[in-house]
C-alpha positions as a printed NumPy array, in Angstrom:
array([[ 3.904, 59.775, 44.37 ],
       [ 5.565, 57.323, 41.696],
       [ 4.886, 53.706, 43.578],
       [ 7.59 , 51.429, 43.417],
       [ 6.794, 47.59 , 42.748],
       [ 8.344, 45.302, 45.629],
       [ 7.992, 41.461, 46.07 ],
       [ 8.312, 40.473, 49.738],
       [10.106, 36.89 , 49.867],
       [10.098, 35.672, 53.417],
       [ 9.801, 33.078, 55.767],
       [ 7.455, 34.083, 58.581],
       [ 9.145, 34.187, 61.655],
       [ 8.439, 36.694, 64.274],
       [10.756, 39.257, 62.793],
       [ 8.87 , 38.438, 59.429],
       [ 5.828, 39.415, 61.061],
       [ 7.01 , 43.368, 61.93 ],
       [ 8.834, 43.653, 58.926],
       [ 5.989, 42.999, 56.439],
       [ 3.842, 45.002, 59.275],
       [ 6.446, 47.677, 58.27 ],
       [ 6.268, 46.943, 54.407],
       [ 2.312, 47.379, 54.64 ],
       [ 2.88 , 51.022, 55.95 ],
       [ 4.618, 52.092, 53.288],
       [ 2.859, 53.93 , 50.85 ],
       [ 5.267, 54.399, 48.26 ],
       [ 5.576, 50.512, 48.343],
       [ 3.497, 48.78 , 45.602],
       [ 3.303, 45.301, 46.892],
       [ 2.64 , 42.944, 44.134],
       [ 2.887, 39.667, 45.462],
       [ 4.545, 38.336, 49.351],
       [ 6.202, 34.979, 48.36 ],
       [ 6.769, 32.174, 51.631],
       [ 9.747, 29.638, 52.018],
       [10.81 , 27.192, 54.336],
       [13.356, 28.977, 56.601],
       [11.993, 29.861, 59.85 ],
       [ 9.399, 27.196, 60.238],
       [ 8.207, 24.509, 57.727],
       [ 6.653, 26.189, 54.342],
       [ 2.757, 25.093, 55.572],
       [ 3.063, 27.687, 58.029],
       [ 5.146, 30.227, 56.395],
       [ 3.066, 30.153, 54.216],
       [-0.144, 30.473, 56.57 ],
       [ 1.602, 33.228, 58.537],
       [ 2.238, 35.062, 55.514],
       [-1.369, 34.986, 54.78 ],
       [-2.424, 35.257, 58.029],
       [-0.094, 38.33 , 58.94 ],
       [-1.227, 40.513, 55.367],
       [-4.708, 40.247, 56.634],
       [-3.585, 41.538, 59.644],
       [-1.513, 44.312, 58.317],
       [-4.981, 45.192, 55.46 ],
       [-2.275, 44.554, 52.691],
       [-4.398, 43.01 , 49.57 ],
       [-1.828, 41.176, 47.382],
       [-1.117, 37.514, 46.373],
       [ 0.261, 35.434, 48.436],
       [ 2.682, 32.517, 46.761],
       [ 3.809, 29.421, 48.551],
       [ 7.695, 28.71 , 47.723],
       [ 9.934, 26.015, 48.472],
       [ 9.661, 23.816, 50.872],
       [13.41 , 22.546, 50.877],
       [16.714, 24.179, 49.865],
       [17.992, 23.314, 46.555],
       [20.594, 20.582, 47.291],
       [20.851, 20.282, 51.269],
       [17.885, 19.036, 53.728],
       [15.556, 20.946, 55.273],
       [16.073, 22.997, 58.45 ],
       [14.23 , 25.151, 60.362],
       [14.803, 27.962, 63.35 ],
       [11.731, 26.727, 65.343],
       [13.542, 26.794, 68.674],
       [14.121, 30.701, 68.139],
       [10.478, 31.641, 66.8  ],
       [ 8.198, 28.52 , 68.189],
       [ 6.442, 25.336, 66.872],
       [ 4.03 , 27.79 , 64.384],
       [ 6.385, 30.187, 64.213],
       [ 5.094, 33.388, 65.785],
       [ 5.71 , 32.665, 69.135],
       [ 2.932, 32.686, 71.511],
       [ 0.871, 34.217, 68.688],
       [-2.159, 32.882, 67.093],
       [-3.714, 34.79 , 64.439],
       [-7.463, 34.431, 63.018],
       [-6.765, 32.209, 60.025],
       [-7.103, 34.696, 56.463],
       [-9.8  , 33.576, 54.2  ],
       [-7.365, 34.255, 51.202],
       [-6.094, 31.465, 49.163],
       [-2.637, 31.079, 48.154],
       [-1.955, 31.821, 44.719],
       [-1.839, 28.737, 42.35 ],
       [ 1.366, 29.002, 40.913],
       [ 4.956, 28.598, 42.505],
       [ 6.57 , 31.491, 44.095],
       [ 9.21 , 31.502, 41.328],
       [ 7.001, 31.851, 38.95 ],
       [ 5.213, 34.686, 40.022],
       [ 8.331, 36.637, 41.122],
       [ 8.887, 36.174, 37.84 ],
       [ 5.315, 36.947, 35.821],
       [ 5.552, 40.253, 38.24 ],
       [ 9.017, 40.859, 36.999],
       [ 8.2  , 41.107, 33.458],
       [ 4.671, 43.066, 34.512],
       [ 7.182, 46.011, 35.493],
       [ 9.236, 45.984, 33.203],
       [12.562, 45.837, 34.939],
       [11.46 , 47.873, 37.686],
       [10.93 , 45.525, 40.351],
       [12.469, 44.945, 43.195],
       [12.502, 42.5  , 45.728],
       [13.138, 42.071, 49.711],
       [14.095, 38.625, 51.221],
       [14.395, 38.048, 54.532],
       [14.663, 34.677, 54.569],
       [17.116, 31.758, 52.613],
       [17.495, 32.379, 49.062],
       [15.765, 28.885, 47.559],
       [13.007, 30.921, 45.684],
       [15.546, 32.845, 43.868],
       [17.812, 30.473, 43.424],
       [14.924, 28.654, 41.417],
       [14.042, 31.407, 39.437],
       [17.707, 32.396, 38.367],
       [17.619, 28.712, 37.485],
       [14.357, 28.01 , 35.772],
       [14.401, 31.901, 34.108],
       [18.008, 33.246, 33.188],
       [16.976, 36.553, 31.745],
       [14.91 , 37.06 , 35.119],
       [18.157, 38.468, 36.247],
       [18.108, 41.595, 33.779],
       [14.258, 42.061, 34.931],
       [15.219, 42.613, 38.717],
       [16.046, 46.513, 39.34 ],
       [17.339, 45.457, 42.989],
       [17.725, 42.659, 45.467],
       [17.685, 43.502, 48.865],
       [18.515, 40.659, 51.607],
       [19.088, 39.849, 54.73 ],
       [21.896, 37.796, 55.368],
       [25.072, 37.1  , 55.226],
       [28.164, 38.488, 57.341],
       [31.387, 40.556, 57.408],
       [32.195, 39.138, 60.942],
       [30.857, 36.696, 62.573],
       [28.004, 34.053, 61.861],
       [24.724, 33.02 , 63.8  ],
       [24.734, 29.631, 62.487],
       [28.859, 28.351, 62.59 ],
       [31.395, 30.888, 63.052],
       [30.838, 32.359, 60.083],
       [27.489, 31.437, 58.363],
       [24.417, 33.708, 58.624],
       [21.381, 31.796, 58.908],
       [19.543, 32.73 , 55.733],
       [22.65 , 31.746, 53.648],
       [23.633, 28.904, 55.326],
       [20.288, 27.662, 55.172],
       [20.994, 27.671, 51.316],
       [24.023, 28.406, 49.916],
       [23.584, 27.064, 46.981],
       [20.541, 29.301, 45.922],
       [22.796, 32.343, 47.225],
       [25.694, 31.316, 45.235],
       [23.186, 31.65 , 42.054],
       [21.937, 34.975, 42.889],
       [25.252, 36.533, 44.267],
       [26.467, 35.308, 40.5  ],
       [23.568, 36.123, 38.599],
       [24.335, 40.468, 37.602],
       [21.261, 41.221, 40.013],
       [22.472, 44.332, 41.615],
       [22.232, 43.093, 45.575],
       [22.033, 45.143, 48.71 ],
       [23.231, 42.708, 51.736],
       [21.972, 43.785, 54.923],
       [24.582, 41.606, 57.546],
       [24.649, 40.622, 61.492],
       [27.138, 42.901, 62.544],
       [25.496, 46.091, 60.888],
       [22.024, 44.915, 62.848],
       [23.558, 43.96 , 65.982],
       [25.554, 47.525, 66.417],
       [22.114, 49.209, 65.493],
       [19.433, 47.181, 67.307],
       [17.202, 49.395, 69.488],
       [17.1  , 49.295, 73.318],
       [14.212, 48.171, 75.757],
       [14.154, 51.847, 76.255],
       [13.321, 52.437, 72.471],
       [10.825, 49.896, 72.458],
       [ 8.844, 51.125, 75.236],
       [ 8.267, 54.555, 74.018],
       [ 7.752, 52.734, 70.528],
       [ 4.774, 50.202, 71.761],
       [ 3.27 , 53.225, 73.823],
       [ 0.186, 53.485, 71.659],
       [-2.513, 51.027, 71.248],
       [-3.58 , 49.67 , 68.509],
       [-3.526, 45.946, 67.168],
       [-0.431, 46.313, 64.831],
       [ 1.266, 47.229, 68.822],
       [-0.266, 45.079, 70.66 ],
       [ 0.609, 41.874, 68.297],
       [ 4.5  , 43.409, 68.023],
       [ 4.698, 43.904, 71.779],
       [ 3.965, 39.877, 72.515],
       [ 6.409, 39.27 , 69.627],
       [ 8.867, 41.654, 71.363],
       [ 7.941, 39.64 , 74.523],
       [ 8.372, 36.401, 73.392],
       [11.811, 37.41 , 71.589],
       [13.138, 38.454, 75.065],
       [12.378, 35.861, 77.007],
       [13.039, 33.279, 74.733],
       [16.15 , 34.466, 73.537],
       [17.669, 34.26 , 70.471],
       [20.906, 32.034, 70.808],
       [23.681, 34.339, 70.402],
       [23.735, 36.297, 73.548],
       [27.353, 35.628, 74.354],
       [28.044, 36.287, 71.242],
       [27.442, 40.181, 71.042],
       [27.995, 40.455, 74.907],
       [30.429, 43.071, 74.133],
       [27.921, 44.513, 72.117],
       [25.497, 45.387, 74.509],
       [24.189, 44.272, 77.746],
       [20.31 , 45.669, 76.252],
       [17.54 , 42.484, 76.584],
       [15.813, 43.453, 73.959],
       [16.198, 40.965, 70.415],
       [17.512, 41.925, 67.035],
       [14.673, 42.181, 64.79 ],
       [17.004, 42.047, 61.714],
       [14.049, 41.625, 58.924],
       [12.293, 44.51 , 59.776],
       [15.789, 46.239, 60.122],
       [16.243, 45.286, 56.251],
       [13.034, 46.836, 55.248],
       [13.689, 50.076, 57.356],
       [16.717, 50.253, 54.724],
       [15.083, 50.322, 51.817],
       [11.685, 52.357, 53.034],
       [14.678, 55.298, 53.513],
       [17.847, 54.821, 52.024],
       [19.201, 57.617, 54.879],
       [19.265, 55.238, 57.404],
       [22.268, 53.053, 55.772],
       [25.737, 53.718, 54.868],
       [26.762, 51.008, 51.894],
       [30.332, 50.266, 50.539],
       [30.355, 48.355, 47.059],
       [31.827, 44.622, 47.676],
       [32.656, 41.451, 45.781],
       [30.814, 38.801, 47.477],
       [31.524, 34.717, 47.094],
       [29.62 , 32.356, 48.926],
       [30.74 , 28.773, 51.011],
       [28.879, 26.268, 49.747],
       [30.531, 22.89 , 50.815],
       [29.341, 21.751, 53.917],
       [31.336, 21.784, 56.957],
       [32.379, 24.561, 59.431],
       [32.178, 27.282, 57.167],
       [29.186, 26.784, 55.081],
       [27.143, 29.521, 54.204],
       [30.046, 32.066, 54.99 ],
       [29.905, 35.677, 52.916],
       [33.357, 36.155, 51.951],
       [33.415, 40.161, 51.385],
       [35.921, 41.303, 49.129],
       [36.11 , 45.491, 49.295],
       [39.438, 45.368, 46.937],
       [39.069, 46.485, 43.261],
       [37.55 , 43.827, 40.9  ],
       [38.323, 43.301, 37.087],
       [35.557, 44.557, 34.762],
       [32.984, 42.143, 34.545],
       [32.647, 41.535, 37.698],
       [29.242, 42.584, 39.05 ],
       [29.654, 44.188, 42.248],
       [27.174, 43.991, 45.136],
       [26.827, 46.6  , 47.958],
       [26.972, 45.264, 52.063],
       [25.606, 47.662, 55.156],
       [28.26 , 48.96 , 56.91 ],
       [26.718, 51.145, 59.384],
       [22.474, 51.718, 60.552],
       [21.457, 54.506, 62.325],
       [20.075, 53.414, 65.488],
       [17.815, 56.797, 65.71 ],
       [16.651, 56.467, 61.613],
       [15.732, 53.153, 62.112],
       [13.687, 54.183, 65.325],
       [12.447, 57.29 , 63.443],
       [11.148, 54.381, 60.721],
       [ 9.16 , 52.238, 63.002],
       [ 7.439, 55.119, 64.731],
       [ 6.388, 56.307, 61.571],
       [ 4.921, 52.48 , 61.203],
       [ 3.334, 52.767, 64.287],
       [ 1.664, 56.11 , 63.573],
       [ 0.227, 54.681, 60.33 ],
       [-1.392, 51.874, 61.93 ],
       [-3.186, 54.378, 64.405],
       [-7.066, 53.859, 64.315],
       [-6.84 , 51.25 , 61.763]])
């Protein structure tokens, strides 16, 4: 089996903490570096939890702390949604890895050049890492064989009426990278939120016992009760407890490309603040040439992505 190079940018976050869980089980996934940014939680303890959660998961690869503020707006964080540290109730046994030295840009962008335009990247959290490296390394672009992100939204948003979290978090780094010619796959709120599995799923899913279950289960638990903020949002969506664990939903797509039906899109991004910021303004019509096109989920299967995370679960079985 031909390996393909990934770079995991995230902001760990319980949903973080499954998807790179579900990154680790891949073995066609050559993980060459997990890169942390201030999203979720401050960037001390994304990047700790990125650590922290690799150990967890046996994935051996470099760890990179990223930026610790968007490019041009202030810091925020989602604290309320995934607690003070980040992972809920969780508290992992602190990883005796070090971070890397060197910025999170820089080694997206050393690892870029390493594969030889064969790399491609997941981020599940806001853009600012990117953004940076578009910035500080224009021919990065040309290096990246795909982008793959969640964020952003056809609909509705999580954070205003329109803005997705990630995006609006920094819409100034996804401005860069939605202009930059890297082919992007956008994996958006309404796609995850028709798709999300039931309490049902989840209980046949956390059946077995193991530590990678165990830890996902109190995540699962602490999701639920906690909530997530946009219940009465997708009421009409379904009436199901269980939370939207859109990260690991994003790497499900790209660990099998079955899963998820695309449609190629034009994509412009709000930057200005106010009650739009952040909004993904999807444009399906035709486009001149030049344009570089990006592709947005329009439909997940609910049973592929299940399929997908019980094929992480068996992995993890007597590990």
């Amino acid at each position: 089996m031909e390996k393909r190079p990934f770079i995991i940018d995230c902001d760990p976050g319980i949903d973080d903490a499954v998807a790179l869980f579900l990154a680790a089980s891949r073995e066609e996934f050559d993980i060459r570096a997990v890169t942390s940014v201030a999203g979720n939680v401050n960037i001390d303890l994304t990047t700790q939890n990125a650590l922290d959660l690799c150990r967890e998961a046996g994935l051996s690869t470099i760890v990179a702390r990223g930026a610790a503020a968007p490019m041009l707006y202030p810091a925020s964080d989602a604290s309320f949604a995934h607690g003070v540290r980040g992972l809920g109730t969780v508290t992992l046994p602190a990883s005796p890895q070090q971070e890397d030295p060197r910025h999170a840009w820089d080694v997206i962008y050393d690892e870029a050049v390493k594969a030889g335009g064969r790399l491609e990247i997941i981020a599940l959290g806001p853009l600012t890492n990117l953004g940076i490296l578009l910035t500080k390394y224009p021919d990065a672009a040309r290096l990246i064989a795909n982008l793959t992100i969640m964020g952003g939204s056809r609909i509705y948003g999580n954070q205003n009426a329109y803005g997705e979290y990630n995006l609006w978090a920094d819409p100034t780094a996804a401005d860069i990278v939605f202009r930059s010619g890297v082919p992007v796959d956008m994996v958006e709120l309404e796609t995850i939120f028709r798709a999300k599995l039931t309490s049902g799923d989840w209980g046949d899913l956390l059946a077995c016992d193991h530590r990678v279950a165990r830890l996902t289960g109190e995540i699962m638990r602490y999701k639920t009760e906690r909530g997530e903020g946009m219940q009465d949002l997708i009421t009409a969506k379904s009436d199901d407890p269980s939370p939207f664990l859109c990260d690991c939903m994003t790497v499900a797509c790209v660990a099998d490309p079955s899963i998820v039906a695309w449609k190629r899109c034009h994509v412009d991004i709000e930057t200005e603040d106010g009650p739009s910021r952040g909004r993904t303004l999807v444009d399906f019509s035709p486009r001149p040439s030049g344009f570089r096109s990006c592709r947005v989920s329009m439909e997940v299967s609910r049973e592929g992505f299940k399929r997908v995370m019980e094929e992480m679960f068996r992995f993890y079985e007597g590990k």
